[in-house]
C-alpha positions as CSV (number, residue, x, y, z in Angstrom):
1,X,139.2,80.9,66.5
2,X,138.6,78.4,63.1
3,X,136.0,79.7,60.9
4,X,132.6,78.2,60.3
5,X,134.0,75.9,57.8
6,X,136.8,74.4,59.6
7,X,133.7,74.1,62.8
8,X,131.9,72.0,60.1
9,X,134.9,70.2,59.2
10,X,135.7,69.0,62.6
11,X,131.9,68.7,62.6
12,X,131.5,65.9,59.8
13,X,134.5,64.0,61.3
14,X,133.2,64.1,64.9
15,X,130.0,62.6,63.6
16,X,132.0,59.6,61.8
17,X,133.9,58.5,65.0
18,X,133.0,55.1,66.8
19,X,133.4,56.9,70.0
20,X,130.8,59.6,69.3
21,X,128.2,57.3,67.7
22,X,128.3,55.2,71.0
23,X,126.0,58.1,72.3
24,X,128.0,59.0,75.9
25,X,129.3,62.7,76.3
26,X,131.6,63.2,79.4
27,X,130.4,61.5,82.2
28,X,128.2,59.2,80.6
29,X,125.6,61.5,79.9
30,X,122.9,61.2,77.3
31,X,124.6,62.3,73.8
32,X,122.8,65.2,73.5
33,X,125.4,68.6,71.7
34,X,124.7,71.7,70.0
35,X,126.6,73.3,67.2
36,X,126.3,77.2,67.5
37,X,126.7,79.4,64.9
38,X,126.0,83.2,63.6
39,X,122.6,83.7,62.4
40,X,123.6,85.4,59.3
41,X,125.5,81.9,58.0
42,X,122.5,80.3,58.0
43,X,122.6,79.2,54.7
44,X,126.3,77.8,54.9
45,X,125.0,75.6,57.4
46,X,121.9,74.5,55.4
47,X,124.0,73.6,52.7
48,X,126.7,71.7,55.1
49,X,123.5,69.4,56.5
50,X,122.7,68.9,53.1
51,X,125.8,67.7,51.8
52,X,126.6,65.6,55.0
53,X,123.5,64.2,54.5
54,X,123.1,63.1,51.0
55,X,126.7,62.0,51.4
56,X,126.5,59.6,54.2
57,X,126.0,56.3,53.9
58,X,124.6,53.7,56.5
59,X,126.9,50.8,54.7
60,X,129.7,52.6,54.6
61,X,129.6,54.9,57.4
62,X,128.0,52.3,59.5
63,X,125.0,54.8,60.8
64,X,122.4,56.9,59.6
65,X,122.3,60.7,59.5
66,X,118.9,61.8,59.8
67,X,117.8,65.0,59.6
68,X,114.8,66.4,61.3
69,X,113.6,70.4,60.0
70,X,111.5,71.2,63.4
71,X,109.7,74.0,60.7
72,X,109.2,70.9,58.5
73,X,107.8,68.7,61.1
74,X,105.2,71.6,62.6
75,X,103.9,72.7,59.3
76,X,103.4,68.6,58.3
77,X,101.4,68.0,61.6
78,X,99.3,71.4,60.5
79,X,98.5,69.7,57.9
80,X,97.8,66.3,59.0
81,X,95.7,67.5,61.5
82,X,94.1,69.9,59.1
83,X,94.9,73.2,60.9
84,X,96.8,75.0,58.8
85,X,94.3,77.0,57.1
86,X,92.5,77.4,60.6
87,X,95.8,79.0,61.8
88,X,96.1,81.5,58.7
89,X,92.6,82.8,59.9
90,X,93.0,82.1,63.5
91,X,96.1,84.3,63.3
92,X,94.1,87.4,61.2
93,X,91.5,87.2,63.8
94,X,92.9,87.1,67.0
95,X,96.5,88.0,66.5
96,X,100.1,86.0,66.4
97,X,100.2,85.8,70.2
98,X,97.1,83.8,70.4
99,X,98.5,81.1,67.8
100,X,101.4,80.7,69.4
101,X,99.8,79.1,72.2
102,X,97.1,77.8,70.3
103,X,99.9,76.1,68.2
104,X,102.2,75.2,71.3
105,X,99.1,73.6,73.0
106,X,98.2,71.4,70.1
107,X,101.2,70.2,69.6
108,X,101.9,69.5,73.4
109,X,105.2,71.7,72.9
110,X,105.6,71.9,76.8
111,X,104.4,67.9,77.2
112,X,106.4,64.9,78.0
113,X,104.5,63.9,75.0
114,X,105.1,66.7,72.7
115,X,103.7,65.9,69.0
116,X,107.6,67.0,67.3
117,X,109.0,64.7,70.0
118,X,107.2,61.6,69.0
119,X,107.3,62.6,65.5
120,X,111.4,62.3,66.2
121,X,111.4,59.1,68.0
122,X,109.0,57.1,65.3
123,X,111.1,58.4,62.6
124,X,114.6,58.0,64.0
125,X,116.2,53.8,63.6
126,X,118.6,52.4,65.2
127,X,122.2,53.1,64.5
128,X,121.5,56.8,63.7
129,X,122.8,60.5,64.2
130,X,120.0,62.7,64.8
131,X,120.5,66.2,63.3
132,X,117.9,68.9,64.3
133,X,117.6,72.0,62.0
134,X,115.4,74.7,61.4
135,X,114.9,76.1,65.3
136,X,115.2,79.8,64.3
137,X,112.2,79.3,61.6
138,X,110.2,78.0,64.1
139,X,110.5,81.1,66.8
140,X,108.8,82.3,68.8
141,X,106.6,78.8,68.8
142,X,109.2,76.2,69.6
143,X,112.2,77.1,71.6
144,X,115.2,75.0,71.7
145,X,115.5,74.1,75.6
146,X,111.7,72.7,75.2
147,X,112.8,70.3,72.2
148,X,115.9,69.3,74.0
149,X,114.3,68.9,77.3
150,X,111.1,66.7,76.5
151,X,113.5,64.6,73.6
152,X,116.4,63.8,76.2
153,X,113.9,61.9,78.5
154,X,112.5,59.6,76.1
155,X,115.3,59.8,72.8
156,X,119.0,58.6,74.1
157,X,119.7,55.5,72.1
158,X,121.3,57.8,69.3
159,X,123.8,61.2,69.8
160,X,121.3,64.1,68.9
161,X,123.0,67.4,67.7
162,X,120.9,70.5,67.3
163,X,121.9,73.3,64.7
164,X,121.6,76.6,66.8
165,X,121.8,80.3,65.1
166,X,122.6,81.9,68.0
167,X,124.9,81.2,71.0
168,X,125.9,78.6,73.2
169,X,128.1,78.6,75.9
170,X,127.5,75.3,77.9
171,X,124.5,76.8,80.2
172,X,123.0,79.9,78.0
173,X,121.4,79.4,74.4
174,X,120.6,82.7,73.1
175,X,118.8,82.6,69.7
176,X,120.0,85.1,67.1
177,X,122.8,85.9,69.5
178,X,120.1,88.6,71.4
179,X,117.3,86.5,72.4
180,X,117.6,84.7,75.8
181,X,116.3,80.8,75.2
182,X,117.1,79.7,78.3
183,X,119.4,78.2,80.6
184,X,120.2,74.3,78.9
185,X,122.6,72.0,80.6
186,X,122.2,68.5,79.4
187,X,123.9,69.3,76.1
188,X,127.8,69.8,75.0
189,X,129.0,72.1,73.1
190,X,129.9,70.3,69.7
191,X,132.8,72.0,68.2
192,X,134.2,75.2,70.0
């Protein structure tokens, strides 16, 4: 089995390719993949985006690598709808539980027209890789098979690959390698 590296090796070339950027898995499909790793090398990854990121270069490249923080994008809409501080007391008051679905209903997490979705779609141009990051920091208010589900009916001009610490086997995601997402179809497993 390669190592984490050599995944993100295989990883940055994959992303390069003509073929990939066309946005068509097997069958045609949508371009929608997920890159799996352990938890614990969370930081390796982080770093890996990073560098991809600041390294790429639309003329040169020919594409865009754009990197979306789902965290990022929930704590900015917090604060552009000026909930944030509600939240910190909403949360001391009534209890985690009750802002997780306070959060997940104002940001339409289970909507066709989920805030993070259109957040993604207005922010993503043409000729772009979409990289999602940051699912784990955004448990238990965001799970992965809602993003991908809501963003593969309205996002498939570009390949989308989301960064998952936990498991994937082609049908399973299971966060943190113990916490059962959800079954998730539409997406291939990027590197093996």
């Amino acid at each position: 089995m390669a190592s984490l590296e050599e995944r993100l090796d295989i990883a940055e070339r994959l992303i390069k390719s003509e073929s990939f950027r066309q946005n068509k898995g097997l069958g045609n499909e949508v371009g929608y993949y997920i890159f799996d790793y352990p938890a614990e090398k969370e930081l390796i990854v982080r770093e890996r985006v990073a560098y991809m990121k600041n390294k790429n270069s639309r003329g040169t490249d020919g594409f865009e690598l754009v990197v979306f923080d789902l965290y990022d994008i929930i704590i900015d809409i917090l604060e552009k709808e000026g909930f944030l501080e509600q939240v910190y007391k909403f949360e001391k008051k009534k209890g985690f539980d009750r802002i997780i679905k306070s959060v997940g209903n104002l940001l339409k997490i289970n909507d066709a027209d989920s805030l993070i979705v259109k957040h993604i779609q207005e922010n993503t141009p043409e000729d772009a890789v979409v990289f999602l990051v940051g699912i784990g920091k955004c448990y238990p208010i965001l799970r992965s098979h809602k993003v991908l589900n809501n963003l593969h009916q309205t996002l498939d001009r570009v390949p989308v690959v989301l960064f998952y610490p936990g498991k994937y086997d082609g049908q399973e995601l299971v966060l943190f390698s113990t916490i059962k997402d959800d079954n998730y179809y539409r997406a291939f497993k990027l590197v093996d």
